[in-house]
KEKE-3310 file (N, C-alpha, C; in steps of 0.2 Angstrom, whole numbers, plus 5000, padded with zeros to 4 digits):
npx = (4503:4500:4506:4499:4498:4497:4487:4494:4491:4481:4484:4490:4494:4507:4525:4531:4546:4544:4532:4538:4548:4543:4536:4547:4551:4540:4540:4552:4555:4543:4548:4555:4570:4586:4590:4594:4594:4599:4591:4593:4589:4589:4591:4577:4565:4559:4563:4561:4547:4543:4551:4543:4530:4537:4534:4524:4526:4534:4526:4528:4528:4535:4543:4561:4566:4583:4591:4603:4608:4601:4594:4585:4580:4571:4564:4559:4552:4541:4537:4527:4517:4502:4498:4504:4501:4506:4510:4517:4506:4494:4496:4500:4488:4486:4480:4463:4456:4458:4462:4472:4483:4499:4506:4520:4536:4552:4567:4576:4588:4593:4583:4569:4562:4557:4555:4542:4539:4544:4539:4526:4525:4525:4531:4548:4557:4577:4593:4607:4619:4609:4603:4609:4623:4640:4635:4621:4605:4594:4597:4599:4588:4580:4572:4578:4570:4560:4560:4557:4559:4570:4576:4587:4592:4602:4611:4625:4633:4634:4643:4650:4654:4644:4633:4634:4632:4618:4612:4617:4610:4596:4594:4587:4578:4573:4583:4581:4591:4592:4598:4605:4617:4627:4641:4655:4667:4677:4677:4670:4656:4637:4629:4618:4611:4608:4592:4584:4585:4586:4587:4597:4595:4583:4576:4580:4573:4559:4558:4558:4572:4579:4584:4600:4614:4628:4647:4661:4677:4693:4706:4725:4734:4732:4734:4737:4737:4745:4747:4756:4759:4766:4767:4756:4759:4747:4749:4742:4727:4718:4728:4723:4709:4709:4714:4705:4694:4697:4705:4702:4710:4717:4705:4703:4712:4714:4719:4717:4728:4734:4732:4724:4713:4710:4707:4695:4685:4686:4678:4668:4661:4660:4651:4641:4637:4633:4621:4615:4612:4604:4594:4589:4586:4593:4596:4601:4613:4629:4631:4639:4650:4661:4676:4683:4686:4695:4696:4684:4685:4697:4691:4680:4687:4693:4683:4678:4689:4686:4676:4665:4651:4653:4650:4652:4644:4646:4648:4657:4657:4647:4630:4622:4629:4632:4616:4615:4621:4613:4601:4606:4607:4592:4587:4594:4607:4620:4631:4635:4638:4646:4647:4648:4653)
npy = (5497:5509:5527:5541:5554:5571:5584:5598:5612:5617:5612:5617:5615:5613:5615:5632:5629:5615:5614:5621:5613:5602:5605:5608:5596:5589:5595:5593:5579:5580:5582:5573:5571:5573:5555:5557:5567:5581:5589:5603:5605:5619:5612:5609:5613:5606:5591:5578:5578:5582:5571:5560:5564:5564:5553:5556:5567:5560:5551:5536:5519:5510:5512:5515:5520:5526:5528:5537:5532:5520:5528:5541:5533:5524:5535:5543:5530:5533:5544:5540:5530:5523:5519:5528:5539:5553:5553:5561:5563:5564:5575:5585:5585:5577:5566:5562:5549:5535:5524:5528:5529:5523:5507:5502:5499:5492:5489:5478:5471:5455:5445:5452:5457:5450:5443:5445:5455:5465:5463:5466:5481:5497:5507:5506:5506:5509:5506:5510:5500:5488:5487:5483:5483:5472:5459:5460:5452:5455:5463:5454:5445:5453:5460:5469:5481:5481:5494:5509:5521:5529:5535:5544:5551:5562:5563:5566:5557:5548:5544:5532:5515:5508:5513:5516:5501:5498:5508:5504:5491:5495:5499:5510:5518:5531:5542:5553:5565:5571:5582:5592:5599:5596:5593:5584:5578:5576:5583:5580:5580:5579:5566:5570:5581:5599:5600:5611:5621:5630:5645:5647:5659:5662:5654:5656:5667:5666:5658:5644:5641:5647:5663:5668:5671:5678:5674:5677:5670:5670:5660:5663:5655:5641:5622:5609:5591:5584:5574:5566:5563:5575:5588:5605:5621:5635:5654:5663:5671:5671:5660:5649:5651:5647:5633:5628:5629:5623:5610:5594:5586:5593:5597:5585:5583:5593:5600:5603:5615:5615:5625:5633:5627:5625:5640:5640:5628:5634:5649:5645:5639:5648:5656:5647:5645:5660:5660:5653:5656:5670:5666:5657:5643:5628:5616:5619:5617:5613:5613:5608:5606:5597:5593:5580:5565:5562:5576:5575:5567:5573:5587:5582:5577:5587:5593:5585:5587:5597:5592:5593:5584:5578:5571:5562:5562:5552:5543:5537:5527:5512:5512:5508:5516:5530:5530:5529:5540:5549:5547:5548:5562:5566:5564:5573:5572:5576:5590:5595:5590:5583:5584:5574:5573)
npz = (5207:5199:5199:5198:5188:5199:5204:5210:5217:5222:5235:5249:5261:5258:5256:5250:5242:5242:5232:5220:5217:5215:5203:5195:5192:5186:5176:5168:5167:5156:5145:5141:5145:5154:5162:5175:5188:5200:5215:5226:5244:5257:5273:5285:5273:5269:5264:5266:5265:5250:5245:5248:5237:5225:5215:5212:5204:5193:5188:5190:5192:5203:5216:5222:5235:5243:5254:5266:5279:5294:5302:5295:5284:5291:5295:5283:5279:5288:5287:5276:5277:5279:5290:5302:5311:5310:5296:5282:5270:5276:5284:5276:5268:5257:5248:5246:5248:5258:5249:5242:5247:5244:5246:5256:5261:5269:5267:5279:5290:5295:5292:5293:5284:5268:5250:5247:5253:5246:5234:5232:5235:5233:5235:5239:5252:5257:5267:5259:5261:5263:5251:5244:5248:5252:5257:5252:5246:5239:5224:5215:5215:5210:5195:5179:5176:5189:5197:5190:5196:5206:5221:5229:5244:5253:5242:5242:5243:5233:5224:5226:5225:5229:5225:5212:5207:5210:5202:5190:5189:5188:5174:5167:5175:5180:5190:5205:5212:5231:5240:5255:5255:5242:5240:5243:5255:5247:5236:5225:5217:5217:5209:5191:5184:5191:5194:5202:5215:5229:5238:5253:5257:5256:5261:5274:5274:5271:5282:5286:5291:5305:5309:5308:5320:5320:5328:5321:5322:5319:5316:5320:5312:5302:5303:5293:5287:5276:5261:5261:5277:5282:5292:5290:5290:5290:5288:5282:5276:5263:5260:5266:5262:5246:5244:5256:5245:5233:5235:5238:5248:5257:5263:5268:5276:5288:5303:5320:5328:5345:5352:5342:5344:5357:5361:5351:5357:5373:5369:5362:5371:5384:5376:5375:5389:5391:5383:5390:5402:5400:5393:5401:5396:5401:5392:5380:5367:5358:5341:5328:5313:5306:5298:5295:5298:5309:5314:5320:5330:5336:5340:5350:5359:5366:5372:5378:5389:5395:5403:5399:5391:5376:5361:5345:5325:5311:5294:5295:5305:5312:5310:5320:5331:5328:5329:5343:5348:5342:5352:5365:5363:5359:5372:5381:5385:5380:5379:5369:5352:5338:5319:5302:5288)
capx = (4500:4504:4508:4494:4499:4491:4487:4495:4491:4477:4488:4489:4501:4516:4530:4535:4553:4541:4529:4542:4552:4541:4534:4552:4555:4535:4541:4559:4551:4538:4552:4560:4578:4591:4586:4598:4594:4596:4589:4596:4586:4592:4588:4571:4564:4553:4564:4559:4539:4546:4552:4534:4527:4539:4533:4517:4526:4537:4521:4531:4525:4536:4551:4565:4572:4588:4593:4611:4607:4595:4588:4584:4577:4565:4560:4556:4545:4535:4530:4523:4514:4496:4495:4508:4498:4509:4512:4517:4501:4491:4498:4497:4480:4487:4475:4455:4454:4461:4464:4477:4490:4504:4512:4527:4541:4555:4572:4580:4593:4590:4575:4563:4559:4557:4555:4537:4535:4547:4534:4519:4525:4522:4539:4553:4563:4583:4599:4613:4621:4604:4600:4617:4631:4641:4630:4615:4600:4590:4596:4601:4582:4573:4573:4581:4564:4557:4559:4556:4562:4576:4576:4592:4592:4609:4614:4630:4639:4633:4650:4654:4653:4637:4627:4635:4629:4612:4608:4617:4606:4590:4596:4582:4576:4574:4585:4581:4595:4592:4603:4606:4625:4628:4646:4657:4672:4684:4677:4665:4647:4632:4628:4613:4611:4605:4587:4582:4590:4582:4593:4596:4593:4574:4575:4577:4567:4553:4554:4560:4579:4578:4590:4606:4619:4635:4653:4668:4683:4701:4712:4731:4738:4729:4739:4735:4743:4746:4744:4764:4759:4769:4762:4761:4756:4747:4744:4739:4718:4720:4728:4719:4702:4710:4714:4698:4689:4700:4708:4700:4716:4716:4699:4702:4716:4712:4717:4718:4735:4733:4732:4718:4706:4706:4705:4688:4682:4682:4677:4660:4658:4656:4644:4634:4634:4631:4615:4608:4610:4600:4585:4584:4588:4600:4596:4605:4617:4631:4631:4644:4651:4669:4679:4684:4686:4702:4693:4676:4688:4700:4684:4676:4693:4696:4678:4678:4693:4683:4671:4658:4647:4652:4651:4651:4640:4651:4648:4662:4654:4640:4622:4620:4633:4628:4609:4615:4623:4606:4597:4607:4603:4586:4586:4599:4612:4626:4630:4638:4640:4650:4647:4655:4649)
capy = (5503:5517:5535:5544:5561:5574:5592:5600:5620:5618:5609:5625:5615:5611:5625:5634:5624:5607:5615:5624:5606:5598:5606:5606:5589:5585:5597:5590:5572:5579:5583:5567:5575:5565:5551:5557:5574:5584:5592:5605:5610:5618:5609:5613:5617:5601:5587:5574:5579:5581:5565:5556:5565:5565:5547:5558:5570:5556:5545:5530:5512:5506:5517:5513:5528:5523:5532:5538:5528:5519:5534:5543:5525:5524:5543:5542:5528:5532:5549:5538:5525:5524:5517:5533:5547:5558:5554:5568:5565:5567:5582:5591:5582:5576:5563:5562:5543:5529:5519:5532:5529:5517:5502:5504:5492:5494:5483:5477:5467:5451:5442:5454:5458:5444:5446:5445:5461:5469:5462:5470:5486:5502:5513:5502:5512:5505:5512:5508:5493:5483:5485:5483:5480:5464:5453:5459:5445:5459:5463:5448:5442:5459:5461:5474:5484:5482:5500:5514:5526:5528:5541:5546:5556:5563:5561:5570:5551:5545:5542:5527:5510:5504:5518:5512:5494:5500:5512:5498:5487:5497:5506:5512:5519:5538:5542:5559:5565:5575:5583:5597:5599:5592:5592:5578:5580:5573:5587:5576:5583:5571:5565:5573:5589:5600:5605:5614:5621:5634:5647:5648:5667:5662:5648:5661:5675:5662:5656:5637:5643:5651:5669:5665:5678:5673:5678:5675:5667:5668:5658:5667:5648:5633:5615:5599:5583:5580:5567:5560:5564:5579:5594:5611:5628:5641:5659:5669:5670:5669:5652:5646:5649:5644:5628:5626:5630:5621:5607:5590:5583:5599:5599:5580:5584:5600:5598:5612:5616:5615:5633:5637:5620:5629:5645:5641:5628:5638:5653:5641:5636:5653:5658:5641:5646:5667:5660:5648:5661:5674:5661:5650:5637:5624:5609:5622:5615:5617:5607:5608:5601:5595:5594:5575:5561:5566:5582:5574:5564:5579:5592:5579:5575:5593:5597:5578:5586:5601:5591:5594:5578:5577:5566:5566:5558:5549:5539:5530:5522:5509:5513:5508:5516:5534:5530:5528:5546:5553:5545:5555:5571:5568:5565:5578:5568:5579:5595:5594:5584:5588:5579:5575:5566)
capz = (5208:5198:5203:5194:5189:5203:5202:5219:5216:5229:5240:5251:5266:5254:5256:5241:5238:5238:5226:5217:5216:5210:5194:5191:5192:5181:5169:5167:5163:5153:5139:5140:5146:5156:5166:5181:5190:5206:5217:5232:5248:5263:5279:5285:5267:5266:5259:5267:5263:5243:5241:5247:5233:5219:5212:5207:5198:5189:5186:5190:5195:5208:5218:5227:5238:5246:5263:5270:5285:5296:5305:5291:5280:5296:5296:5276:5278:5293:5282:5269:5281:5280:5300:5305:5312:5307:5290:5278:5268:5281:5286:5270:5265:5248:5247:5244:5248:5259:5244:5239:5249:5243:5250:5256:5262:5272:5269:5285:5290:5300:5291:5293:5276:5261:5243:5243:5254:5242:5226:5235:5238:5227:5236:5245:5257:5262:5264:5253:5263:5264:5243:5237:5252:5253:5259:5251:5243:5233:5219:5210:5212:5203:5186:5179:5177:5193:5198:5187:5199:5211:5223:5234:5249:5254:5236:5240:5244:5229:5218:5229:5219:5230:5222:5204:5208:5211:5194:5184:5189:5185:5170:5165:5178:5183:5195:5206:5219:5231:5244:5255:5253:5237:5239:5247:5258:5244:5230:5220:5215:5218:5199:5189:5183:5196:5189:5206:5221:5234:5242:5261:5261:5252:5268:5281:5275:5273:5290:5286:5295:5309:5305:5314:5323:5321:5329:5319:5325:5313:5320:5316:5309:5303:5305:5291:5286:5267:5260:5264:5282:5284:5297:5286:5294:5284:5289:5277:5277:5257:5257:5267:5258:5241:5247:5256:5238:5226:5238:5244:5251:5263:5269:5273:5280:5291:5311:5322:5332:5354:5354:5339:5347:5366:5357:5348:5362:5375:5367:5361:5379:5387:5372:5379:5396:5392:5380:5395:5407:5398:5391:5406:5395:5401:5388:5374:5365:5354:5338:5322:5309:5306:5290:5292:5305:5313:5316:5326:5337:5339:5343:5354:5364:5369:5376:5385:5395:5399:5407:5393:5389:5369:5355:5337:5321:5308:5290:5296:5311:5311:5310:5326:5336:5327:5332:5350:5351:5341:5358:5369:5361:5359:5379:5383:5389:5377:5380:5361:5347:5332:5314:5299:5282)
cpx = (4504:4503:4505:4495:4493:4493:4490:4495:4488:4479:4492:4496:4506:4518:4532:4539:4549:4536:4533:4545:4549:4536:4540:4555:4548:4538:4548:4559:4546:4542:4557:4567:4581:4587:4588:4597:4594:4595:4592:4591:4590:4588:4582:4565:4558:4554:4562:4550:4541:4546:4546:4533:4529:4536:4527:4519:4530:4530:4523:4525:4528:4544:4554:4569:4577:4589:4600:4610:4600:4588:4584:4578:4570:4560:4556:4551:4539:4530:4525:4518:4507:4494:4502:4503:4499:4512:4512:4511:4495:4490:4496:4492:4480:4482:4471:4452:4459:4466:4469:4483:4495:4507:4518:4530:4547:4561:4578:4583:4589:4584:4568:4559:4563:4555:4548:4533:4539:4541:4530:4518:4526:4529:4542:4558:4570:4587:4602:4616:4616:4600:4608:4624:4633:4639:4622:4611:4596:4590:4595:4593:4576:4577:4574:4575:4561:4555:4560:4558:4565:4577:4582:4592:4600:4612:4622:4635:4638:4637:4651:4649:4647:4633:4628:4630:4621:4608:4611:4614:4598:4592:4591:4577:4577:4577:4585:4588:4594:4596:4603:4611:4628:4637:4649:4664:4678:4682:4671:4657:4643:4631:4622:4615:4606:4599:4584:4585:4585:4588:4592:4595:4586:4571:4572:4572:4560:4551:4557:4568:4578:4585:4594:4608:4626:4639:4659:4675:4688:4705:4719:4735:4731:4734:4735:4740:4742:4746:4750:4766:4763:4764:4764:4756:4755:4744:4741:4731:4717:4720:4725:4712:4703:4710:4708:4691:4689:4704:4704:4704:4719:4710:4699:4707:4720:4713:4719:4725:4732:4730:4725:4714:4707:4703:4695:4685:4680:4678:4667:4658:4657:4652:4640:4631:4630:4623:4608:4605:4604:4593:4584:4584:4592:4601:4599:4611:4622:4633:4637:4645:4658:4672:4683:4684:4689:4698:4688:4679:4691:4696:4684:4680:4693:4688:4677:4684:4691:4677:4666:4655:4647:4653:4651:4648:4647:4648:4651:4660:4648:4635:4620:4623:4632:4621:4609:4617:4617:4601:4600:4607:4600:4585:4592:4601:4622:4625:4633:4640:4641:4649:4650:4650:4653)
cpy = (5508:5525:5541:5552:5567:5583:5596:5606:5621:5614:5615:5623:5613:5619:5625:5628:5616:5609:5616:5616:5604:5599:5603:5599:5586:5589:5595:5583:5571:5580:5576:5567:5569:5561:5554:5565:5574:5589:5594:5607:5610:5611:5613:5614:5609:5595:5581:5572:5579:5576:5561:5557:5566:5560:5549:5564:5569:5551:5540:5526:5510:5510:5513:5521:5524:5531:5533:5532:5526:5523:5536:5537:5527:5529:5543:5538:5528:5539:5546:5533:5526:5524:5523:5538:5554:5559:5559:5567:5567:5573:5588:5591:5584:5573:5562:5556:5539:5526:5520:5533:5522:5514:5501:5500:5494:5489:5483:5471:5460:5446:5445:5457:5451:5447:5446:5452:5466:5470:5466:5475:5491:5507:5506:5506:5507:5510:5507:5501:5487:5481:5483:5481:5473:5458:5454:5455:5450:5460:5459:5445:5447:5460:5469:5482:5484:5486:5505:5521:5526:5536:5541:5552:5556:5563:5564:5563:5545:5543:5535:5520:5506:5507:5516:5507:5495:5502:5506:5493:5490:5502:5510:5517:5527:5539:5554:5559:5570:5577:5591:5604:5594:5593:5588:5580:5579:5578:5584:5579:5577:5571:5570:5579:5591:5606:5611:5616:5629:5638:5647:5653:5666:5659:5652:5665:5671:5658:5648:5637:5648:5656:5668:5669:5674:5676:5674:5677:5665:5666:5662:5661:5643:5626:5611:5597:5583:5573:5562:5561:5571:5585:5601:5616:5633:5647:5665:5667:5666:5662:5648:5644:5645:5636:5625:5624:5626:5612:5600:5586:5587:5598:5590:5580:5589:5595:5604:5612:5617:5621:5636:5632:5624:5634:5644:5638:5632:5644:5650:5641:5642:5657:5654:5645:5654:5664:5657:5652:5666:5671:5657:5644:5632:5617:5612:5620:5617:5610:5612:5605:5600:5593:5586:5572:5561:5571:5582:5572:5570:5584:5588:5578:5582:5595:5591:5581:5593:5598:5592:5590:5579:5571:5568:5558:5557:5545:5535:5525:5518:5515:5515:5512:5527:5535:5531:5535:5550:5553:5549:5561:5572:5568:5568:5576:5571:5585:5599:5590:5588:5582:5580:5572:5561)
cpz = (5203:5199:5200:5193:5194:5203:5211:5217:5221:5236:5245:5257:5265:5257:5248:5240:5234:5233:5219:5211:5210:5204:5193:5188:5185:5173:5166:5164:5159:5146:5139:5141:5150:5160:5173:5182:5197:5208:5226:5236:5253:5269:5282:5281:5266:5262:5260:5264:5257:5242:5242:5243:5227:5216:5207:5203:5192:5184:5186:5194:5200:5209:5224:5229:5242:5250:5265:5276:5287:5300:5301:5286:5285:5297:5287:5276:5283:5287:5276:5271:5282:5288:5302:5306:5312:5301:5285:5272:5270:5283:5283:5266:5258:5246:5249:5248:5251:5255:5241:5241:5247:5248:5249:5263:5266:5272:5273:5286:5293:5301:5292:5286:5272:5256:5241:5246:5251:5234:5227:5237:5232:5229:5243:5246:5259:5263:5261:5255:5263:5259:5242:5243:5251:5253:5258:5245:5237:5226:5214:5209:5209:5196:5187:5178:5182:5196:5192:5190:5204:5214:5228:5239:5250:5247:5236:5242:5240:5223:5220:5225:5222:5223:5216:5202:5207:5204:5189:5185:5188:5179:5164:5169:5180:5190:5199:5215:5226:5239:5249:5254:5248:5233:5246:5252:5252:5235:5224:5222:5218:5210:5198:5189:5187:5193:5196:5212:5227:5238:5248:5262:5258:5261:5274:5279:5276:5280:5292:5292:5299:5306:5312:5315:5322:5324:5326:5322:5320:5316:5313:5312:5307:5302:5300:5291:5280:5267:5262:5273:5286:5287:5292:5290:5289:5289:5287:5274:5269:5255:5259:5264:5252:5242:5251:5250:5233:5228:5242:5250:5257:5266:5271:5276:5287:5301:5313:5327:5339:5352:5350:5343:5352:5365:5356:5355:5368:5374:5365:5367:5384:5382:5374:5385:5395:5388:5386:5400:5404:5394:5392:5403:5398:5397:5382:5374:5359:5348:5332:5318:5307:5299:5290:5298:5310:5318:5322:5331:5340:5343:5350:5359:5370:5372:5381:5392:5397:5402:5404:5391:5382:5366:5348:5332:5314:5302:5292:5300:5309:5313:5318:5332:5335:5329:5339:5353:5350:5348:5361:5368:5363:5369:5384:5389:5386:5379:5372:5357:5341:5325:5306:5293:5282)
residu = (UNK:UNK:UNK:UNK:UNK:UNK:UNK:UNK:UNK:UNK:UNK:UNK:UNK:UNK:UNK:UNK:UNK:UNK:UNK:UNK:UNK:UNK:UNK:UNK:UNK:UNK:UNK:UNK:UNK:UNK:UNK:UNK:UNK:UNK:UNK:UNK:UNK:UNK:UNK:UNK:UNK:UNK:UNK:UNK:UNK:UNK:UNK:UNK:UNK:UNK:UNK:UNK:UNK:UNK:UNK:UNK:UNK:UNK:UNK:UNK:UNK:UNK:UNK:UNK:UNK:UNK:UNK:UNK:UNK:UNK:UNK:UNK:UNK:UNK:UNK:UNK:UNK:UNK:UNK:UNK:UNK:UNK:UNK:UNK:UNK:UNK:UNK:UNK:UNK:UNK:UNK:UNK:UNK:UNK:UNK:UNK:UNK:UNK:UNK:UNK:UNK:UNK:UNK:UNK:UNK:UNK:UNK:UNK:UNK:UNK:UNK:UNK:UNK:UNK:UNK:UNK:UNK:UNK:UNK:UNK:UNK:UNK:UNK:UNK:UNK:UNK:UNK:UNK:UNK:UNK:UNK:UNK:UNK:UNK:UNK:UNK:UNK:UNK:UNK:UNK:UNK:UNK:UNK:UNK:UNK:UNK:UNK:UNK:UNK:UNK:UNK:UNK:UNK:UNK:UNK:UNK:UNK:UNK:UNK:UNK:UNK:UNK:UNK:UNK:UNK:UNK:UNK:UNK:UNK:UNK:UNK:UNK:UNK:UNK:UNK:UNK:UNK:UNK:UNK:UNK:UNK:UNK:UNK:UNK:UNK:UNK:UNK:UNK:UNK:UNK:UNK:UNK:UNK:UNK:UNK:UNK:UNK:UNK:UNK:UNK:UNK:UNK:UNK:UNK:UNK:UNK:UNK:UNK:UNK:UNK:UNK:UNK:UNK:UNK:UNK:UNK:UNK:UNK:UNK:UNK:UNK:UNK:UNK:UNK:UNK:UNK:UNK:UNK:UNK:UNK:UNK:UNK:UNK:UNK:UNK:UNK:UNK:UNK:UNK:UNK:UNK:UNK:UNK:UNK:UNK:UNK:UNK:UNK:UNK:UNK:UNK:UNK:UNK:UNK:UNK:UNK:UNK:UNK:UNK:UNK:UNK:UNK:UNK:UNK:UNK:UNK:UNK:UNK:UNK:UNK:UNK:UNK:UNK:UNK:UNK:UNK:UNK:UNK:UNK:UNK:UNK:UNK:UNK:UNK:UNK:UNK:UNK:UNK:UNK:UNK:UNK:UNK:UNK:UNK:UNK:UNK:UNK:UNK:UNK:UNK:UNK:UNK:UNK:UNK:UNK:UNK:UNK:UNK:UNK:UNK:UNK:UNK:UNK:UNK:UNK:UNK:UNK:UNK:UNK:UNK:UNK:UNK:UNK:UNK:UNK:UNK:UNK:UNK:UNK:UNK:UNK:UNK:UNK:UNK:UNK:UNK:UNK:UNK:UNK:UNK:UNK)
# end
């Protein structure tokens, strides 16, 4: 099949950014420019719905999107799933005709996918351990042209020598990245040049991000570990931003002293309870994000000894073991979970 260029102006239930996006992306390959670009949206903003529809503003014949993980992988391909009744073309009644929907492939571990339901698919959805890890059968039996387009989500952990593997083996192929945070914990960009990005003040004012309240909290010291494991204490607000700016080796290194962790914890934990009490809520939650793996476990430890049901999401952890904590989210079994890239 191929990806028949589509006029989407009268496509009224796109949101701007995926409208937006995706000239930018037809007009970008209408000029013959690099093969390698990305793409920034906040969360919210419609990347998921994007990527289903990029392949028609490439005109490509045959795409492989790669996934950060299996949740995600799974979520990608139900939006593009003719038998899903909530598929994102559906939603936004891209397509005129049945016929018009691509087949689409899904590669999982375990013998459930073979190479014929790879031939016979029009977008094959994985994540990165399941086209290219260790033990993967795939590539070695496609020819170096079999995709023409290479689509990553998360593209901001895209330096690592899978992703390499993957574009040198189509190298010909357009590769679009796109990401929300397209920066990595260790300083490194995602590749491509960033043909489009959407700011989060456009997010909120449009509605996609709810408008937040925030209360800032400076702790008087921060504590890391360098890289020769020594504990170094800074308290001047200054070094600390520069260092946070300029420094990967610092923000992998970032742990909080007894004193600031109880500090912020509790301080979060009677913001919970004052927000439950006043909107009757009691399934509201407190989510974060943490500047490295030390940090998830450290976090996690210190609300586990306040009797807080937490956990935290992790790259480092299997698949399945992150999946498990997603479940007790979605069935309000945490009372916080904190994550990490």
């Amino acid at each position: 099949m191929a990806f028949e260029k589509k006029d989407i102006t009268a496509k009224h239930k796109l949101r701007r950014p995926q409208t937006e996006a995706f000239g930018k992306i037809r007009e970008h390959y209408e000029k013959k420019e690099l093969k390698e670009v990305g793409l920034i949206l906040p969360v919210g903003c419609g990347k998921s719905g994007l990527i289903s529809i990029t392949p028609y503003a490439t005109e490509s014949s045959r795409v492989l999107i790669i996934a950060p993980g299996k949740k995600i992988r799974d979520q990608l391909a139900k939006d593009m799933k003719f038998n899903e009744p909530d598929n994102f073309y559906n939603k936004c009644e891209f397509f005129d005709l049945v016929d018009d929907y691509p087949e689409v492939c899904i590669i999982e571990a375990g013998g459930k996918t073979n190479i014929h339901d790879i031939r016979s698919s029009d977008i094959v959805v994985s994540n990165i351990q399941q086209i290219a890890g260790d033990e993967n059968k795939w590539l070695e039996q496609l020819d170096a042209d079999f995709f023409d387009l290479i689509i990553v989500d998360e593209a901001h952990h895209n330096k690592a020598s899978t992703w390499v593997k993957v574009k040198e083996k189509f190298p010909n192929a357009k590769v679009i990245n796109y990401s929300a945070t397209p920066m990595r914990s260790d300083g490194q960009l995602m590749s491509g040049e960033i043909i489009y990005s959407f700011p989060v003040v456009e997010a909120i004012r449009e509605g996609y991000i709810k408008r937040l309240h925030a209360k800032m909290i400076s702790p008087s010291k921060l504590v890391y570990v360098d890289s020769d494991g020594n504990e170094i204490t800074l308290t001047n607000p200054e070094d600390i931003k520069r260092l946070g700016e300029e420094e990967a080796s610092f923000r992998r290194g970032v742990l909080m002293s007894d004193e600031t962790l109880s500090t912020l914890v509790d301080l979060s934990i009677k913001e919970l309870n004052r927000l439950r009490e006043e909107s009757g809520e009691k399934r509201l939650k407190i989510i974060a994000s943490a500047l490295n793996y030390g940090h998830c476990i450290q976090i996690k430890e210190a609300f586990l000894a306040r009797n807080l049901r937490a956990d935290y999401v992790h790259s480092n952890e299997d698949g399945a073991v992150n999946d498990r904590v997603f479940s007790k989210l979605e069935n309000h079994e945490l009372g916080k979970v904190r994550t990490s890239s």
